[in-house]
C-alpha angles and dihedrals in degrees: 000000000000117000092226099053095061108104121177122251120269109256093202111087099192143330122233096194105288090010130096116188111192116205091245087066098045095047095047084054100048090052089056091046096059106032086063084053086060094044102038082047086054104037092055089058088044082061093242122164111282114259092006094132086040081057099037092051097060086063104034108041089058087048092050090050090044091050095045099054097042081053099054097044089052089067100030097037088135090072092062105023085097095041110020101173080073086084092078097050099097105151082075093065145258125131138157111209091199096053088046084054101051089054090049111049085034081056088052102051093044082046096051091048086055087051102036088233126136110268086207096051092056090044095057093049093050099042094092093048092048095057087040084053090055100043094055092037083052086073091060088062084056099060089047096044101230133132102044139139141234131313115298131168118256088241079059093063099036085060092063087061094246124173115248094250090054093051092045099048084050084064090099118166094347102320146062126256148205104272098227100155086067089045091056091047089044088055082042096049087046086046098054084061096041090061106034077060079057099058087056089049083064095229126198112272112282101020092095084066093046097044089062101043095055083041102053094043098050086062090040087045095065101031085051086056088058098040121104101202101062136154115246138195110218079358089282121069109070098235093214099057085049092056087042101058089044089048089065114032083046091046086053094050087054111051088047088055099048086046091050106047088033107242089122088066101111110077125225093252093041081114150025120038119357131217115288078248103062086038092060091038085063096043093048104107110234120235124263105243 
């Protein structure tokens, strides 16, 4: 491969007369998109209100976006202070999951209080999704070639068994680079069926939740640690692995105090359907004595 033949991929998916719609835009989407059919699937056998993640998402996928961009310009305000409209240029990228995740999950509590449902019930219904979501939003982030690491050699990258259009897309700026943004889906990927084996454990309510945020943050915490285009705080302190840290030892905190205090008694499978074991137990007619 010669070095001058690699082009970057064309963020722009495809064009309907005056639209453009950019890949970034198109895979976000289709996270979202199926990680509510997974939802939608578990909250109806949790015996959750129909449609109430249909419902929730109108509110809380424009608050994400809206959090996660806010988020992003705060610590990289330098990039817009000459050309503010630019703020509103997201298809171009930028992006900061936490900041979409504190919209969203402040738009479902304020949303289960409305409802009189249990926030922690939705939550743990919607944390696979969640990490699924990311996973898949993660390969916008590649088109755009964003989120990457330091310098590496391209046998480097050849070693890790990588496909050609990967490798190439990782030759930023004259060099190639650490595909992190493949290393944090991959975590993500391995997460979503860490926790979908959790719903059939029968945690206590609101673990599930918790379960994905620590472990989400340990992985964020060290490829953070490898990425090049970071967040910082006094352009020095690397702001995810700040939230990170928080997030668990936080998450940890929680989850001792509901135990504690009892308001994680209920247990994720309390209601709903039941296993095909307890439902044979029951129709199982009982002897005659």
């Amino acid at each position: 491969m010669f070095i001058g033949t690699i082009q970057p991929l064309n963020p722009v998916a495809f064009e309907l007369g005056p639209f453009t719609v950019y890949w970034y835009g198109l895979l976000i989407g289709l996270g979202a998109f199926i990680g509510y059919l997974i939802a939608n699937r578990e909250a109806k056998k949790r015996g959750m209100p129909a449609d109430m993640f249909a419902d929730l998402l109108l509110f809380a996928l424009p608050a994400a976006i809206v959090g996660a961009r806010i988020y992003y310009v705060i610590f990289r305000w330098e990039q817009f202070a000459e050309n503010p409209v630019r703020v509103f240029y997201i298809w171009e990228g930028g992006l900061a999951i936490h900041g979409g995740l504190i919209g969203a999950l402040l738009t479902a509590y304020i949303y289960a209080r409305i409802k009189g449902l249990s926030f922690w019930k939705i939550a743990d219904i919607a944390a696979p999704s969640i990490i699924l979501g990311q996973a898949i939003g993660r390969w916008g982030n590649f088109v755009n070639q964003e989120v990457y690491g330091g310098e590496v050699s391209r046998s480097f990258l050849e070693n890790l068994m990588l496909p050609d259009f990967i490798i190439n897309q990782m030759y930023i700026q004259g060099a190639y680079h650490h595909p992190t943004f493949l290393y944090e889906s991959v975590w993500n990927i391995i997460g979503f069926i860490l926790l979908l084996w959790l719903r059939r454990v029968n945690l206590r309510r609101g673990e599930l939740f918790i379960s994905y945020a620590i472990w989400y943050s340990v992985g964020r915490f060290f490829i953070e640690g490898i990425r090049t285009d970071n967040l910082l705080i006094l352009d020095v302190i690397r702001t995810a692995q700040i939230v990170s840290i928080i997030t668990v030892i936080g998450g940890i905190i929680i989850l001792i105090y509901r135990r504690k205090t009892g308001l994680s008694a209920p247990r994720y499978l309390d209601d709903g359907t039941t296993s095909k074991s307890n439902k044979q137990k029951r129709s199982k007619p009982k002897k005659k004595k």
